[in-house]
C-alpha positions as CSV (number, residue, x, y, z in Angstrom):
1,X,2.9,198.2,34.7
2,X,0.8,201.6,33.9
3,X,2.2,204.6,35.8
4,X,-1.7,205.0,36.1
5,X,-2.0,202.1,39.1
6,X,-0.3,204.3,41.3
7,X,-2.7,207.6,40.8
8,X,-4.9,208.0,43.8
9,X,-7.6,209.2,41.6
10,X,-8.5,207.5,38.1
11,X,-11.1,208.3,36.0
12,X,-12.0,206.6,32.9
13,X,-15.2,206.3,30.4
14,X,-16.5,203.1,32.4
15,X,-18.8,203.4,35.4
16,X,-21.8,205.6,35.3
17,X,-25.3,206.7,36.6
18,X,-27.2,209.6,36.8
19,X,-25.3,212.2,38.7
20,X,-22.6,209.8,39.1
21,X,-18.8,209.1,37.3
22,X,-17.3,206.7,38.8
23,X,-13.8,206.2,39.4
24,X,-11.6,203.1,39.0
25,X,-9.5,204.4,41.8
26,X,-10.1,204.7,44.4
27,X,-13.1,202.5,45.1
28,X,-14.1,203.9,48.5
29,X,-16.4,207.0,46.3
30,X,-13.7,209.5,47.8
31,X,-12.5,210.1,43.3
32,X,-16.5,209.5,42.4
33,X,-17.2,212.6,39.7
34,X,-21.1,214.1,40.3
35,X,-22.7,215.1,37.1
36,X,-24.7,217.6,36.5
37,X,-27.0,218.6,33.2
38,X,-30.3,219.5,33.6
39,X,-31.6,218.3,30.3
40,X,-31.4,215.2,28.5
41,X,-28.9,214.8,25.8
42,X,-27.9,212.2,23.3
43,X,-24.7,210.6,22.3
44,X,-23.3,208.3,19.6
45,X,-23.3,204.6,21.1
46,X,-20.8,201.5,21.0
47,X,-23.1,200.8,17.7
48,X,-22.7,204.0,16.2
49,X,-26.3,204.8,16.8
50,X,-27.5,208.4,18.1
51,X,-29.8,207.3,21.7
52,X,-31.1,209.5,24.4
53,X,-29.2,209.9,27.3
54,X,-30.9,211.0,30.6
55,X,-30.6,214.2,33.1
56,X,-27.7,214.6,34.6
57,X,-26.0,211.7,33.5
58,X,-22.8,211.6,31.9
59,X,-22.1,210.9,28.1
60,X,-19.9,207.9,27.5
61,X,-19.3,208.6,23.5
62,X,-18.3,206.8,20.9
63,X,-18.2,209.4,17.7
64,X,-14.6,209.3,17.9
65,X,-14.5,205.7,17.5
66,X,-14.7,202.1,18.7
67,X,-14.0,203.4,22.0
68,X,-15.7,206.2,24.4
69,X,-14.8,209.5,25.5
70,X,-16.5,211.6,28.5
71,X,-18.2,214.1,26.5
72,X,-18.9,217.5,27.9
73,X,-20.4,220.5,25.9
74,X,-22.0,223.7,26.3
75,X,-25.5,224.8,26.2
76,X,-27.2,224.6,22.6
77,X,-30.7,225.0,21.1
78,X,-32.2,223.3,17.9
79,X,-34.3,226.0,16.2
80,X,-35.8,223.5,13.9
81,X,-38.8,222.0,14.5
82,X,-40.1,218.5,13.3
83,X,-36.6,217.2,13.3
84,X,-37.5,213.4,13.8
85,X,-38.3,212.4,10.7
86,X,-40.7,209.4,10.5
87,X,-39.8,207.8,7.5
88,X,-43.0,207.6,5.8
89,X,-42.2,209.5,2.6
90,X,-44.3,212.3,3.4
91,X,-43.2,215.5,3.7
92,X,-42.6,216.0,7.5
93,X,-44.6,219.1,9.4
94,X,-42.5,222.5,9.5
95,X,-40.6,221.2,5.8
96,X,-41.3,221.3,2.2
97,X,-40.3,219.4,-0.6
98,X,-38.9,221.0,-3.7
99,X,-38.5,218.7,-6.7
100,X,-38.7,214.8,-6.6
101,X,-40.1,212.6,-4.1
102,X,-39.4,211.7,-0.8
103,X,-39.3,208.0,-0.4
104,X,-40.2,205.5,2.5
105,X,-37.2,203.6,3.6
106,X,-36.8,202.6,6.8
107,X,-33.3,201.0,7.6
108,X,-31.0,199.5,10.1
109,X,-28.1,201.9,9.2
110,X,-25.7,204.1,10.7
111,X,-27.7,207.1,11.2
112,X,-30.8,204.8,12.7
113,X,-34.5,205.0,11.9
114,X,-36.9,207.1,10.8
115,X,-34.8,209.4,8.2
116,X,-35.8,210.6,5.2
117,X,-35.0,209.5,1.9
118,X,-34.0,211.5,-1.5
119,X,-33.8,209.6,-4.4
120,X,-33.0,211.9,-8.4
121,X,-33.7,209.7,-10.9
122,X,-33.2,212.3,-13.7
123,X,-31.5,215.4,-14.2
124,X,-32.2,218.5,-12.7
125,X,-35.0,217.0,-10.5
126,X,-32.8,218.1,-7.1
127,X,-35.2,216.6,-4.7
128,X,-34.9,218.2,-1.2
129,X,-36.7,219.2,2.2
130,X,-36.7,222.7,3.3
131,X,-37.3,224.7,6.7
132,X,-36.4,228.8,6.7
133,X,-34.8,230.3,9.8
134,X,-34.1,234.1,10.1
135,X,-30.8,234.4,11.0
136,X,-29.5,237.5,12.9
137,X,-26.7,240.2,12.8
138,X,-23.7,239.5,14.6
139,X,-24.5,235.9,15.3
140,X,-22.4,232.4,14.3
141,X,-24.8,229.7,13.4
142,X,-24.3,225.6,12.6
143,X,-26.7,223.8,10.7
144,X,-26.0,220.1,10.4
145,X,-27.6,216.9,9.5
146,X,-26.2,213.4,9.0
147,X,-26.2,211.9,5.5
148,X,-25.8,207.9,4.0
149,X,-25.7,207.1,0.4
150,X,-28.4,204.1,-0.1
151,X,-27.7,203.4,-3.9
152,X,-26.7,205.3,-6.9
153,X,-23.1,207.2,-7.9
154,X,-24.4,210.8,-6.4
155,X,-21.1,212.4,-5.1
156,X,-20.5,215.2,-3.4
157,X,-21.0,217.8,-5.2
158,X,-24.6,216.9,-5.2
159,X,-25.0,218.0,-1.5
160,X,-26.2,221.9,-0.8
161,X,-27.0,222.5,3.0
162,X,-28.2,226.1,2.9
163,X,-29.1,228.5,0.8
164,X,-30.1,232.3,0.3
165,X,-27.3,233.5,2.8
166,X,-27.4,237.1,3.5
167,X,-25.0,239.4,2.1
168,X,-21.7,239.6,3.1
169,X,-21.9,236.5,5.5
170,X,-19.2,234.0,5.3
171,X,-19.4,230.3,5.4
172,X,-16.9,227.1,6.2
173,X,-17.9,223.2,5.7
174,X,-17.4,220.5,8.1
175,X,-17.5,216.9,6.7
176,X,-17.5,214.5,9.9
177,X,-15.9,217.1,12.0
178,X,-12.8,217.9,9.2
179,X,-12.9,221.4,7.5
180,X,-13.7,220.5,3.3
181,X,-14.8,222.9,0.3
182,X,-18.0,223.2,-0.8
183,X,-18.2,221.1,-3.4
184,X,-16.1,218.3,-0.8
185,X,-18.8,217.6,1.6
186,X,-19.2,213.7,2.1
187,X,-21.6,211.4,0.8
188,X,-21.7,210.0,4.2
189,X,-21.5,211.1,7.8
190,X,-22.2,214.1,9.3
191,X,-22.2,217.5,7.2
192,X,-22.2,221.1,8.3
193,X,-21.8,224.4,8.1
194,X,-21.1,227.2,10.1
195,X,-22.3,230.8,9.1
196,X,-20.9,234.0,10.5
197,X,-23.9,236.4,9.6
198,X,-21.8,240.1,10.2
199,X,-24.1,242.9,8.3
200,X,-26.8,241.9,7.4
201,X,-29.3,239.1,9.0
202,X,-32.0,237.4,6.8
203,X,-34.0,234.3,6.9
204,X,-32.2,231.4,5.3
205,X,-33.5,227.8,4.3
206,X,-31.6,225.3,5.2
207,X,-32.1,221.8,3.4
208,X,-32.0,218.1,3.5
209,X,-31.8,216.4,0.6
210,X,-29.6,216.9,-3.0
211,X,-29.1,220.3,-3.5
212,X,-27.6,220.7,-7.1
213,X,-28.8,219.0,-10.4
214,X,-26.6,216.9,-12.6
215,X,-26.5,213.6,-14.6
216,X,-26.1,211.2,-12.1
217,X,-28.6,209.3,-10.5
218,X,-28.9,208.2,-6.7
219,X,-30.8,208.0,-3.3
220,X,-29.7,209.8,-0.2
221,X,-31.0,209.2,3.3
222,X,-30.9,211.9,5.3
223,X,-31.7,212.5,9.2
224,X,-31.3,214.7,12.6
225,X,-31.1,218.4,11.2
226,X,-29.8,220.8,14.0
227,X,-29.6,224.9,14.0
228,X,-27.8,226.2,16.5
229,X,-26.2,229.4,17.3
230,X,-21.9,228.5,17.9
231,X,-19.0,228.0,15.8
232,X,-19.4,224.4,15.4
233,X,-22.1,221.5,15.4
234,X,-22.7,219.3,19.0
235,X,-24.6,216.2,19.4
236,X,-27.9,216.5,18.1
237,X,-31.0,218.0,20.3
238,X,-34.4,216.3,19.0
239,X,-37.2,218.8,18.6
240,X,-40.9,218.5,17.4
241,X,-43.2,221.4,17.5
242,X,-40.8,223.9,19.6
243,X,-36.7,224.1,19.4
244,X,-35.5,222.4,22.4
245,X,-32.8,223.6,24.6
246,X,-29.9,221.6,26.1
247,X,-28.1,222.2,29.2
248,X,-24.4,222.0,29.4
249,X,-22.6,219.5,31.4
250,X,-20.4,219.6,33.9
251,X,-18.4,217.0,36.1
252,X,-17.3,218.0,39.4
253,X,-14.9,216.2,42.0
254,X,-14.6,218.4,44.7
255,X,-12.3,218.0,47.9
256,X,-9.3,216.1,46.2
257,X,-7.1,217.7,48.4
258,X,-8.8,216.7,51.8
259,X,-9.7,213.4,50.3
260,X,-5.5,213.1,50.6
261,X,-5.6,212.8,46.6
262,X,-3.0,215.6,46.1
263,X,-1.3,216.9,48.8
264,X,1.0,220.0,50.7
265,X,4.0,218.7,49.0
266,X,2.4,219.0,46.1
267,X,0.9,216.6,43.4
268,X,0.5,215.9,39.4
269,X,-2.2,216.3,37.2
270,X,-2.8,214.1,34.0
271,X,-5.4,214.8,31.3
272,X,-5.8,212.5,28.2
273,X,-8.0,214.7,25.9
274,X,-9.5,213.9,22.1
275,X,-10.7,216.1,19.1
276,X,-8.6,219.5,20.7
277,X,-7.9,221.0,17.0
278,X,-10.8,220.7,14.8
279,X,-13.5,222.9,15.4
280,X,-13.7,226.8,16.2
281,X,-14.9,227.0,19.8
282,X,-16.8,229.9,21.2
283,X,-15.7,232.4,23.5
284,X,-12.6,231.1,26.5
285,X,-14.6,230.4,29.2
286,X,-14.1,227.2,31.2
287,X,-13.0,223.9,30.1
288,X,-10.9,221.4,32.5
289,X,-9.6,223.0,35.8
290,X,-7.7,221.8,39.0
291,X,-8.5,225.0,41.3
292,X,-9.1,226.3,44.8
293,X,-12.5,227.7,43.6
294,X,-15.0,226.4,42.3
295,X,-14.8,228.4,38.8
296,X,-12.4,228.4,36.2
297,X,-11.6,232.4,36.6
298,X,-11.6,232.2,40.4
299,X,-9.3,230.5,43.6
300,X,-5.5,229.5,42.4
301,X,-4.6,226.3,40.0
302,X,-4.5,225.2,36.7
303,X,-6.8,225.8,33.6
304,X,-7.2,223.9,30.2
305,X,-9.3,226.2,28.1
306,X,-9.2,228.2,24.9
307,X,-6.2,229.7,23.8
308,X,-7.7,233.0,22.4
309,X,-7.5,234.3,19.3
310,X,-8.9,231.8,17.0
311,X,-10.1,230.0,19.7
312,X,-8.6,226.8,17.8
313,X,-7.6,225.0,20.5
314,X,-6.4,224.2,24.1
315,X,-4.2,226.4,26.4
316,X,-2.9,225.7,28.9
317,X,-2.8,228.5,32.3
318,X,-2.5,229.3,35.9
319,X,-5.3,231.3,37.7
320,X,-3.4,233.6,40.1
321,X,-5.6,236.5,42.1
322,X,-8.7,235.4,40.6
323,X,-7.1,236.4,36.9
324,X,-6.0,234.2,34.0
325,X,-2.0,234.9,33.5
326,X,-0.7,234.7,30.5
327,X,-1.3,231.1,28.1
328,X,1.5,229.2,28.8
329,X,1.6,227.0,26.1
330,X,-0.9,226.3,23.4
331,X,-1.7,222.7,22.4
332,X,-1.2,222.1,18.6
333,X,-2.0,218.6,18.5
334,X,-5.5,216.6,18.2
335,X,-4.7,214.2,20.6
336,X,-3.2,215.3,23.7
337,X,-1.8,213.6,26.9
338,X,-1.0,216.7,29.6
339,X,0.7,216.1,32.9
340,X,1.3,218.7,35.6
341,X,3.3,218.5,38.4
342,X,3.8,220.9,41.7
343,X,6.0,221.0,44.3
344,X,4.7,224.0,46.3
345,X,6.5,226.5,44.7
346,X,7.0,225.6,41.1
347,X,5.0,223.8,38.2
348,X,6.5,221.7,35.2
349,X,4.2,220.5,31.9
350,X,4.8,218.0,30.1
351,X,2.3,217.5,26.5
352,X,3.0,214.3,24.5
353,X,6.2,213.1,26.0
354,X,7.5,216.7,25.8
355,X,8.4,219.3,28.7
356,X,7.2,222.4,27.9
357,X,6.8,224.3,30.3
358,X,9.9,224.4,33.5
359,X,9.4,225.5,36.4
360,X,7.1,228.4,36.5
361,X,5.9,229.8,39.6
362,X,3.3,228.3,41.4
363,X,2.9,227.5,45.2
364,X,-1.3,226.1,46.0
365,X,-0.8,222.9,47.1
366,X,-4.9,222.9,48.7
367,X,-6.3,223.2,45.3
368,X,-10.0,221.2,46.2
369,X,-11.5,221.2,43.2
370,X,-11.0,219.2,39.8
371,X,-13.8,220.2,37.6
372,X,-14.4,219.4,33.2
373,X,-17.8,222.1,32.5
374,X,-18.9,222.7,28.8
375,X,-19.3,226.4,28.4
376,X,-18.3,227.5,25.2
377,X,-16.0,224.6,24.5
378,X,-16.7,221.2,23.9
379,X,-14.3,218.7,25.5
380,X,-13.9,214.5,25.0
381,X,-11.9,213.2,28.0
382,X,-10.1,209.8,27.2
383,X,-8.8,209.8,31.0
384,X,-7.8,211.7,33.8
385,X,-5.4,211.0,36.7
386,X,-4.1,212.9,39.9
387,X,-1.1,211.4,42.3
388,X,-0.5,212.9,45.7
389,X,3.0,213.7,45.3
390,X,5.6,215.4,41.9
391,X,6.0,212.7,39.5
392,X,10.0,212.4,38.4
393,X,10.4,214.2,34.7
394,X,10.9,210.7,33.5
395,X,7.4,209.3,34.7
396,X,5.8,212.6,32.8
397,X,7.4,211.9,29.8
398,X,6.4,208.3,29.8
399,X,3.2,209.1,31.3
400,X,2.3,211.4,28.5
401,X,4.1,209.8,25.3
């Protein structure tokens, strides 16, 4: 039987409502997560299709794969406009077409409805939309847009997402959340890339369609373009006439210790986390925290946020005076299963069936509130677990291998 049966709270991607994640245990509401975003969003569903999820109610996500993740991320804006794209063949409203013609196929595929096709039937034609942003100094920008190869053998150097950068800006490509070259992006899936813009700003167009001229001949289906100011792409914002705004999330279970779900001898903490290397986040603020305040940076208790530096990936902290101490251990891996345990005086973690971290100092034992907010990172949450008392070294390392 699952060490998880005895946790006295349990929280999976299953139940939900607007401003409400519920718990598997316990049932009486006392482990019931309230939600809070004050836009809607969207998400990737058990189909694989993008869908509109309402305010303030959590994202159960499935871009990871056949099974969901609680997805939390920060606040973005699309600066495009006219980013639904009927599917007519004509050129949408804030784009233009360069060479070739944009098709009308509507189709029951991964990306969905309503995406615009690109078909080259000869060489050099490079058919494409266009829409021109002025990008500023001293600002990171993504531009994505989700791709699907209909017929032809167009590979991927084919694909060109932006171009005219200004000078001395630097640029890195995402195909499906993985770092590629250039001339690697996928002919399928979601494409990006992120531009650091550090001397000089300029107004760049970004494109959907096949951006370099060959031989081969092919059609493209292209949908969803997003602009947004960060070091990596999140789940797409639609827009028509303005750029649309999305709130970030935030889930919230406050009083878990007077709800008896940890307690003054102590207690453990298990996170099951997804997707922790890939992407550049921005900033260090926030992330998953077990604390006596009800911010990341204030109270006493633990913090899972951004190690510094490259900002690559999870660290793990205690908050002491209101200050972050010094990381304690940086996770390396994608897929991470954490567990902490307190006694009152000292803390052990424990990452993937290993103990790393032995009894550091740490005495709250009233830590209240056990909180997962989206600012400048974006988190997926498999599951997450607190038991009122230490667990045994040997229940951490089986809990977490």
């Amino acid at each position: 039987m699952s060490l998880l049966t005895d946790a006295s709270l349990l929280v999976t991607p299953n139940a939900e409502k607007a401003t409400k994640l519920y718990s598997i245990i316990p049932t009486n509401g006392n482990g019931d997560f309230t939600v809070t975003r004050a836009t809607t969003s969207t998400r990737v569903n058990a189909s694989g299709l993008i869908e509109s999820v309402p305010i303030n109610e959590p994202r159960l996500n499935y871009s990871l794969g056949s099974c969901p993740n609680i997805l939390i991320e920060p606040q973005r804006t699309n600066f495009l406009l006219n980013t639904i794209f009927s599917g007519s063949g004509a050129t949408p409203t804030s784009w233009t077409q360069a060479v070739g013609t944009g098709t009308s196929i509507l189709t029951t595929s991964n990306i969905g409805l309503g995406a615009q096709a690109c078909s080259q039937s000869a060489t050099s034609q490079r058919p494409f939309l266009s829409q021109s942003f002025t990008l500023l100094v001293n600002t990171t920008y993504s531009y994505s847009i989700y791709i699907e190869s209909i017929s032809g053998v167009l590979t991927n150097d084919n694909i060109l997402l932006a171009s005219g950068l200004p000078t001395g800006a630097t640029a890195s490509y995402f195909a499906n959340g993985v770092a590629v070259s250039s001339t690697a992006l996928a002919v399928v899936g979601r494409l990006s890339i992120t531009i650091a813009v550090l001397t000089t700003g300029g107004s760049v167009a970004f494109r959907c369609g096949i951006g370099t001229s060959s031989n081969q001949t092919g059609t493209l289906l292209f949908s969803r373009p997003q602009l947004e100011t960060g070091h990596y792409s999140t789940s797409y914002i639609p827009t028509t006439t303005a750029s649309v705004t999305r709130n970030l999330d935030q889930i919230l279970r406050s009083n878990v210790y007077t709800n008896g779900l940890i307690t003054a001898s102590g207690g453990t903490w298990f996170v099951d986390i997804r997707n922790n290397v890939p992407i550049v986040r921005d900033l260090s603020t926030s992330g998953i925290f077990l604390n006596t305040g009800i911010l990341s940076t204030t109270g006493n208790g633990f913090v899972m946020r951004n190690a510094g530096g490259t900002l690559t990936r999870m660290g793990i902290f205690t908050v002491v005076a209101g200050g972050l101490s010094a990381n304690l251990h940086t996770i390396a891996t994608n897929n991470a299963k954490v567990a902490f345990k307190w006694n009152g005086t000292t803390a052990d973690i424990f990452v993937n069936g290993v103990k790393v971290i032995a009894a550091t100092p740490f005495t709250p034992t009233t830590m209240e509130n056990l909180v997962g907010e989206g600012q400048n990172r974006a988190i997926q949450i498999n599951s997450m677990a607190l038991f009122p008392t230490p667990l045994t070294d040997t229940q951490c390392i089986a809990l977490t291998t």
